[in-house]
DOZA-427793 format. One record per residue (C-alpha): residue number from 1; residue in three letters; chain; z, x, y. Coordinates in nm, 3 decimals. Each point is the difference from the previous one (the first is absolute). Example, Ala and Ser with C-alpha at 12.3 -4.5 7.8 and 13.67 -1.06 7.14 Angstrom:
2
 pos code unit       w       u       v
   1  Ala    A   0.780   1.230  -0.450
   2  Ser    A  -0.066   0.137   0.344
END
This chain:
305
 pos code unit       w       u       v
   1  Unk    A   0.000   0.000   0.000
   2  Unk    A  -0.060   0.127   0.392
   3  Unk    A   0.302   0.102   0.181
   4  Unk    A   0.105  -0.265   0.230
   5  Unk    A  -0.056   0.138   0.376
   6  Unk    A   0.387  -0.133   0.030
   7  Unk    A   0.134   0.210  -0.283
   8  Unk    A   0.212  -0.148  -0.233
   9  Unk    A   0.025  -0.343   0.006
  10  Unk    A   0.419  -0.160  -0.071
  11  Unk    A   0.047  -0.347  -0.059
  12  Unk    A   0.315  -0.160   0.139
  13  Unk    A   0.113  -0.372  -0.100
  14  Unk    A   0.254  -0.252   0.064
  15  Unk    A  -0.029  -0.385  -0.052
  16  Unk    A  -0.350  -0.059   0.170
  17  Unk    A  -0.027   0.328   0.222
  18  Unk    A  -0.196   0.273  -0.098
  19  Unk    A  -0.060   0.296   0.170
  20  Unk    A  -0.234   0.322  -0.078
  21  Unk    A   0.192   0.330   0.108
  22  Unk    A  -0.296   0.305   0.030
  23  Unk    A   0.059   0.362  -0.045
  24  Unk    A  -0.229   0.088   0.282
  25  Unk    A   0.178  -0.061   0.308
  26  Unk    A   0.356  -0.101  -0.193
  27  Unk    A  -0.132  -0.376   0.159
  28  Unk    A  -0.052  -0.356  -0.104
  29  Unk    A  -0.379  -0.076  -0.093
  30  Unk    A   0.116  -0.358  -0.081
  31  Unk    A   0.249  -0.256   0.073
  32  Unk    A  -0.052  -0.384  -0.160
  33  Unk    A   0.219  -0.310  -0.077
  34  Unk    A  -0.143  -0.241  -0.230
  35  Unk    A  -0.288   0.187   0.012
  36  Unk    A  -0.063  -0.072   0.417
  37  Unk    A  -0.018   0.338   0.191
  38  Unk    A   0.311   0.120   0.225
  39  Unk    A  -0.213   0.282   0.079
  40  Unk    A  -0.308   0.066   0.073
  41  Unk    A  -0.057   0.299  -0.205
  42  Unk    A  -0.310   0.141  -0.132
  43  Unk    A  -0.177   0.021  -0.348
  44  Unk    A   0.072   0.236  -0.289
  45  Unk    A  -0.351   0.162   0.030
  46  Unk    A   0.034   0.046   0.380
  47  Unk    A   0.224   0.267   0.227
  48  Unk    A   0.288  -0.140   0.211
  49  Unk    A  -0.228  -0.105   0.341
  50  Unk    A   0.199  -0.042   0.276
  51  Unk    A   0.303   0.230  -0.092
  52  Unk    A   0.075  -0.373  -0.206
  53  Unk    A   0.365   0.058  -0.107
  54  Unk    A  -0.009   0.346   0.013
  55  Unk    A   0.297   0.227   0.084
  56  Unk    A   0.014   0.179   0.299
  57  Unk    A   0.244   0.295   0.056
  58  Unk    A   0.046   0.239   0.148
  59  Unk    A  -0.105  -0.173   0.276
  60  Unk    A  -0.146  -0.381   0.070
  61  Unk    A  -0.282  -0.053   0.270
  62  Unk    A  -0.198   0.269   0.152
  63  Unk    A   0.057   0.331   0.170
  64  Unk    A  -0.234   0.065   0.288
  65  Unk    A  -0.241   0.262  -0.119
  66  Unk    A   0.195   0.135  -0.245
  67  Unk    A   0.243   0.177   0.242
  68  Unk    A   0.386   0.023   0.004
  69  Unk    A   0.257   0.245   0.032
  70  Unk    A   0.347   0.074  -0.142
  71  Unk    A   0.271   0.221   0.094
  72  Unk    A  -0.289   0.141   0.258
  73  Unk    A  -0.255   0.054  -0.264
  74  Unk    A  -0.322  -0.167   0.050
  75  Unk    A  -0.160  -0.100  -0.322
  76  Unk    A  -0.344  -0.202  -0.068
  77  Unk    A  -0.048  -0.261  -0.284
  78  Unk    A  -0.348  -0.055  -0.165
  79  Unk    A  -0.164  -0.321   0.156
  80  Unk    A   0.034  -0.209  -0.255
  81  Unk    A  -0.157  -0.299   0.267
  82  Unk    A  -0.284   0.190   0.137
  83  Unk    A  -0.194  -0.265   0.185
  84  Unk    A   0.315   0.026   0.241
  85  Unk    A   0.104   0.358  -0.038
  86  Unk    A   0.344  -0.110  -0.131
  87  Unk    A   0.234   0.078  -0.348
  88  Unk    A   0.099  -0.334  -0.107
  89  Unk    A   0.251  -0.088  -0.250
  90  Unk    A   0.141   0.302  -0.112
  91  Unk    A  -0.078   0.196  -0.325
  92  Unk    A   0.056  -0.168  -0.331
  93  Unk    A  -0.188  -0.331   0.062
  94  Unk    A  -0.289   0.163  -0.271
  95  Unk    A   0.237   0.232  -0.177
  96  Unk    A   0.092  -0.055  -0.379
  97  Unk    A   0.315  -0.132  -0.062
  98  Unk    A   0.230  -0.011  -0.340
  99  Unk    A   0.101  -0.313  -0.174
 100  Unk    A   0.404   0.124   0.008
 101  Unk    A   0.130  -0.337  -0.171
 102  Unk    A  -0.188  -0.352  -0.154
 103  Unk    A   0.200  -0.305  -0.133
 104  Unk    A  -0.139  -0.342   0.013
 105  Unk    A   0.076  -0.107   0.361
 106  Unk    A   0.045   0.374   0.188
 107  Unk    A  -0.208   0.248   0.042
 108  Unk    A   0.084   0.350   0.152
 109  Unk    A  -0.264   0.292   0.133
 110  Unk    A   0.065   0.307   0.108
 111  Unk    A  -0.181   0.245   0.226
 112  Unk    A   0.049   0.363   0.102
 113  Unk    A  -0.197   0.111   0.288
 114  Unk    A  -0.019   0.382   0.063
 115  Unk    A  -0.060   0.171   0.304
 116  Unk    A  -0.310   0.012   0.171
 117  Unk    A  -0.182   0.061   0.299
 118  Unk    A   0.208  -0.189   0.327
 119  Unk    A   0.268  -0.079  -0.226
 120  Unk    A   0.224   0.328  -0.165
 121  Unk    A   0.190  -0.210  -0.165
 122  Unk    A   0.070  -0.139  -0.359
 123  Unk    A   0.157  -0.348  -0.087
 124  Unk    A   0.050  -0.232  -0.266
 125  Unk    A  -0.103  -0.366   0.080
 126  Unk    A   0.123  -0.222  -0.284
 127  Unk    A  -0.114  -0.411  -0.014
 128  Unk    A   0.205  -0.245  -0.182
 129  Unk    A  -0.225  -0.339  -0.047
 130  Unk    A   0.214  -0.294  -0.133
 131  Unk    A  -0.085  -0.375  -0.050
 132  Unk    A   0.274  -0.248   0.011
 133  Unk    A   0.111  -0.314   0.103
 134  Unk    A  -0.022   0.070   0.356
 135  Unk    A  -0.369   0.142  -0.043
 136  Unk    A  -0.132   0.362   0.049
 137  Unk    A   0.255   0.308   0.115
 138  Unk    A  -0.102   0.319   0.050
 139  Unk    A   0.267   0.319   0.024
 140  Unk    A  -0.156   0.302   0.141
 141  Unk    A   0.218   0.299   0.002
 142  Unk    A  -0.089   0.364   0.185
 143  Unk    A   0.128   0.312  -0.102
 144  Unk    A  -0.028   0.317   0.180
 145  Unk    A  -0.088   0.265  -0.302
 146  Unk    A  -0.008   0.295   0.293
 147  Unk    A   0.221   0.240   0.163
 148  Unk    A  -0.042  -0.095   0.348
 149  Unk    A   0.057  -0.342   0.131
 150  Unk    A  -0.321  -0.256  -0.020
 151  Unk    A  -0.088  -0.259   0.210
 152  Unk    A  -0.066  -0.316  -0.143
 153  Unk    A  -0.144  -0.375   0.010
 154  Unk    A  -0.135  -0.272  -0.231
 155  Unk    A  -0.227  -0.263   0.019
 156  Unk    A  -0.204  -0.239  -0.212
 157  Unk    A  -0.258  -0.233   0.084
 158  Unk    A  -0.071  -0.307  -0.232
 159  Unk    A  -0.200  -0.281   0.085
 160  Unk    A   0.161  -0.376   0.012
 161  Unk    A  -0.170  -0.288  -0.126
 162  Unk    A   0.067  -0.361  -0.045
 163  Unk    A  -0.383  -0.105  -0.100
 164  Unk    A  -0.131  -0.083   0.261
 165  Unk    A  -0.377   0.082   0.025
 166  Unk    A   0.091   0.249   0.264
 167  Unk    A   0.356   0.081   0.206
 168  Unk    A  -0.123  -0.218   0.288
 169  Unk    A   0.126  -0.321  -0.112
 170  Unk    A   0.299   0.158  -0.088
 171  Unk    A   0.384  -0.089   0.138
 172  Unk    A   0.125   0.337   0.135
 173  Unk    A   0.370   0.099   0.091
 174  Unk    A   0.094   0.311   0.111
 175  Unk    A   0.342   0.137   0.090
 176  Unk    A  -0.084   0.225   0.282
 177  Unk    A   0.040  -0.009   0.316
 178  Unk    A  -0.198   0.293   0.120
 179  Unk    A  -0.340   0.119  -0.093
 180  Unk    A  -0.128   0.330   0.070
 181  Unk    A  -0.284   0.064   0.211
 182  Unk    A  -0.246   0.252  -0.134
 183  Unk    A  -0.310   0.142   0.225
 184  Unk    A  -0.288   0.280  -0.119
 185  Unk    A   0.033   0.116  -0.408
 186  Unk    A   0.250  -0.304  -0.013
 187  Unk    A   0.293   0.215   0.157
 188  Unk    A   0.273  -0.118   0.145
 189  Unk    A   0.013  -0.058   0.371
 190  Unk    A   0.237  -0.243   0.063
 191  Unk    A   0.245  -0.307  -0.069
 192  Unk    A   0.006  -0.358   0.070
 193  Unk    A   0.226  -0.288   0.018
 194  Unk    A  -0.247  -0.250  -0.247
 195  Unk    A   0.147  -0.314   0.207
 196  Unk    A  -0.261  -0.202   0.117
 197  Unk    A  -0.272   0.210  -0.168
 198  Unk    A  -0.251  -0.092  -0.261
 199  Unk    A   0.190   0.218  -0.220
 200  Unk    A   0.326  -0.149  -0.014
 201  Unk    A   0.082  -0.139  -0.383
 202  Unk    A   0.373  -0.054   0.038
 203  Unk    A  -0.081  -0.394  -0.013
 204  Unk    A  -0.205  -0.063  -0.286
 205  Unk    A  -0.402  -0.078   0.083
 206  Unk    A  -0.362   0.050  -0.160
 207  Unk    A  -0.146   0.325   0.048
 208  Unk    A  -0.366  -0.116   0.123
 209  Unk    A  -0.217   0.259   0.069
 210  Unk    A   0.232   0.185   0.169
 211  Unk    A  -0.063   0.432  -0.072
 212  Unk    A   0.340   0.173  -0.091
 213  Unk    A   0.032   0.350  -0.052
 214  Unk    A   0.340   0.075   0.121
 215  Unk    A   0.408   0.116  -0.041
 216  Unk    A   0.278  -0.284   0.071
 217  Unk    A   0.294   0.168   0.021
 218  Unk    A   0.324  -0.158   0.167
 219  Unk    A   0.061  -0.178  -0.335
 220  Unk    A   0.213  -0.303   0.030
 221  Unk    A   0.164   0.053  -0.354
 222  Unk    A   0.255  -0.264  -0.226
 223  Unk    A   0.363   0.032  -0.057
 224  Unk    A  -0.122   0.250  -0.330
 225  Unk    A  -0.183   0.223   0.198
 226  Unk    A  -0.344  -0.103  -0.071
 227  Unk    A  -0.273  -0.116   0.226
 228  Unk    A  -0.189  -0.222  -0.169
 229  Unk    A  -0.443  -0.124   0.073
 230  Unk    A  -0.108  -0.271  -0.138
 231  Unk    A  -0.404  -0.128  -0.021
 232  Unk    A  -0.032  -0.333  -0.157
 233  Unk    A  -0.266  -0.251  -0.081
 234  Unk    A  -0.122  -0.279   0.268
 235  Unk    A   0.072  -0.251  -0.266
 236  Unk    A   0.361   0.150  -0.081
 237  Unk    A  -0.093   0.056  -0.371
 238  Unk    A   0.045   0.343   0.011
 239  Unk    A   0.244   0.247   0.189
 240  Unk    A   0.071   0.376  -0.037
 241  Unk    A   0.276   0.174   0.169
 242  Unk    A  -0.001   0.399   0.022
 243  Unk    A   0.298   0.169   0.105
 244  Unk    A   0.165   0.307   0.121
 245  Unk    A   0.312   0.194  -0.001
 246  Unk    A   0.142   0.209   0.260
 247  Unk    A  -0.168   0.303  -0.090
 248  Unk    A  -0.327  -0.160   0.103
 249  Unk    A   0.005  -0.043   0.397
 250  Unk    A  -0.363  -0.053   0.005
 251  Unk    A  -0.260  -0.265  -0.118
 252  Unk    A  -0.335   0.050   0.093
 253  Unk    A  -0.254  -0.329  -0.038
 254  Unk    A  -0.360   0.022  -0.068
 255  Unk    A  -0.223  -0.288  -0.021
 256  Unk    A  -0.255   0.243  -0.162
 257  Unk    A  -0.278  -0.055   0.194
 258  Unk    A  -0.133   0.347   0.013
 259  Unk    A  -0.003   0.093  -0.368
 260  Unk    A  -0.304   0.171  -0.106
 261  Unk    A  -0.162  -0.267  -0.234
 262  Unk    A  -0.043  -0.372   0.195
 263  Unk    A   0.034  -0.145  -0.330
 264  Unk    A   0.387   0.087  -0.007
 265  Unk    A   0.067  -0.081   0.352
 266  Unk    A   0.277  -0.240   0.131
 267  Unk    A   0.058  -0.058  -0.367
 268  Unk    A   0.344   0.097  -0.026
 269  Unk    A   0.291   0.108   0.301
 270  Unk    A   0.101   0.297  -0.004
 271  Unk    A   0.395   0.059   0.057
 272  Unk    A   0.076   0.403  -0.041
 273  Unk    A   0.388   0.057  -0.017
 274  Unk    A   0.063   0.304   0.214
 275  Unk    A   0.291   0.214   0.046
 276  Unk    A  -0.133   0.132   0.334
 277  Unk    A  -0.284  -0.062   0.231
 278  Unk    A  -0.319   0.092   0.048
 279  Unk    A  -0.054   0.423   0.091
 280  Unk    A   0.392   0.025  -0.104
 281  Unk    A  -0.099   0.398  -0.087
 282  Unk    A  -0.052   0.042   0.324
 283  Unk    A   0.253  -0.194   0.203
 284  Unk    A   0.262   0.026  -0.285
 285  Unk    A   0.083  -0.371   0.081
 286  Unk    A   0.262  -0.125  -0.277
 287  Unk    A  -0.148   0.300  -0.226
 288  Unk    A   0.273   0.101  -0.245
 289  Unk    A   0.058   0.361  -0.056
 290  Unk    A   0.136   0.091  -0.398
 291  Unk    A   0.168   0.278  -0.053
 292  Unk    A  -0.085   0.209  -0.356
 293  Unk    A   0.081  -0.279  -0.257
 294  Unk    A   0.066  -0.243   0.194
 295  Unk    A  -0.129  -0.360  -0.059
 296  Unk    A  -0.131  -0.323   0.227
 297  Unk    A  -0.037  -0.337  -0.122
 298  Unk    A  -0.161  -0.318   0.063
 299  Unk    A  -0.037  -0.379  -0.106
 300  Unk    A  -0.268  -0.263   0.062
 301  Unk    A  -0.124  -0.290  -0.235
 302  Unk    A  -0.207  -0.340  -0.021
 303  Unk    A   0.131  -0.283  -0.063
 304  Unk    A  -0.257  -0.282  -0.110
 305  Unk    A   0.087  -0.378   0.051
END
């Protein structure tokens, strides 16, 4: 048989939920209840377009051209987004990852990403994929492997769907109340306030053809610490809720309007978890710094109603 282009493919089940854990990436390539999509994922034949429910660490988002420096040392990333001259979304997105652990319901992957050009330093990034009564959690966990302290983020960036033919007609809430204004390479140049924008979600109300491509931060969270989205259905027959814990500060939203194949446009939302914002690397904005075997970790979910 051909190699999948997603690696190993894990099968995780509990009551009606099934989910499809890859070993390229250490994502999702599939999420389902009774058989409807929660995600909009991508075929076994096909690569993960879109970054769909990949991982993204060291770093979510994009560095302008590459550059950064630490401790006074400049250092340049490969341009992994060339048509804007930027590194996006860090360094073991395409890397192969180990299946650690595999029981019925829980899945876990394990990756360990050695230095390389821009980045001098090695980590462990371990995923935990479990299916339960509450829906879909995912545990990431980052160890520094180095001798010198590493900076770190994490990010992932699954698309949402509730079946509708595209996320137009869809019921949007978000739990933000600022959005971060991005200019040339999609860099940030600013904040706003989203009241009485087109962008503010914190009432629920159909997406249209409104374009989103952007970072709510300013999370209003619940009494457990998560901030919770939720897209639903115009008719109310479907709803999913993602949510995040503290260690994510960040949710960017993209309608998906600019993918590179029309056919897969607008067909799911995109809602990236995000420890930090956009060019963190170089502003060092909620970046956390490990110290030689030192760990960071990080909760999200779905929860399909």
């Amino acid at each position: 048989m051909p190699v999948a282009p997603s690696g190993e493919q894990i099968e995780i089940r509990f009551g009606e939920q099934r989910a499809v854990v890859v070993t390229v990436g250490g994502g999702l390539r599939e999420y389902t209840v009774g058989g409807a999509a929660v995600l909009d994922g991508y075929a076994v034949d096909a690569m993960a377009d879109g970054a769909r429910c990949q991982t993204l660490v060291p770093w979510p988002n994009r560095v302008q051209d590459g550059k950064w420096t630490w401790h006074g040392d400049d250092r340049q990333l490969a341009l992994t987004e060339p048509e804007q001259h930027n590194a996006i979304h860090g360094l073991v997105r395409w890397s192969v990852w180990r299946v650690d652990r595999h029981d019925e319901a829980s899945a876990t992957v394990v990756c360990t990403s050695y230095p390389q050009p821009g980045y001098a330093w090695p980590i462990e990034v371990r995923n935990t994929w479990t299916l339960g009564p509450d829906g879909l959690e995912a545990e990431t966990t980052i160890v520094n492997l180095g001798d010198s302290p590493a900076p770190v983020a994490c990010g992932f960036h699954p698309y949402l769907t509730v079946g509708t033919a595209t996320v137009d007609d869809a019921i949007l809430t978000i739990p933000g109340k600022t959005r971060i204004l991005t200019g040339a390479q999609q860099i940030p140049t600013g904040r706003e306030s989203v009241e009485g924008t087109d962008y503010d979600f914190r009432s629920p109300r159909r997406i249209g053809d409104l374009e989103i491509d952007h970072t709510y931060t300013d999370l209003q969270r619940d009494a457990d610490g998560r901030a919770r989205l939720r897209l639903a259905a115009p008719d109310g027959s479907r709803q999913v809720t993602a949510w995040i814990d503290e260690a994510f500060g960040y949710l960017e939203i993209y309608t998906g309007h600019t993918l590179p194949d029309p056919a897969r446009r607008r067909q799911g939302l995109g809602v990236e978890p995000m420890s930090v914002p956009p060019s963190a690397l170089v502003t060092g904005e909620s970046l956390v710094e490990l110290g030689p075997e030192e760990s960071w970790q990080g909760h999200w979910g779905i929860n399909p109603t």
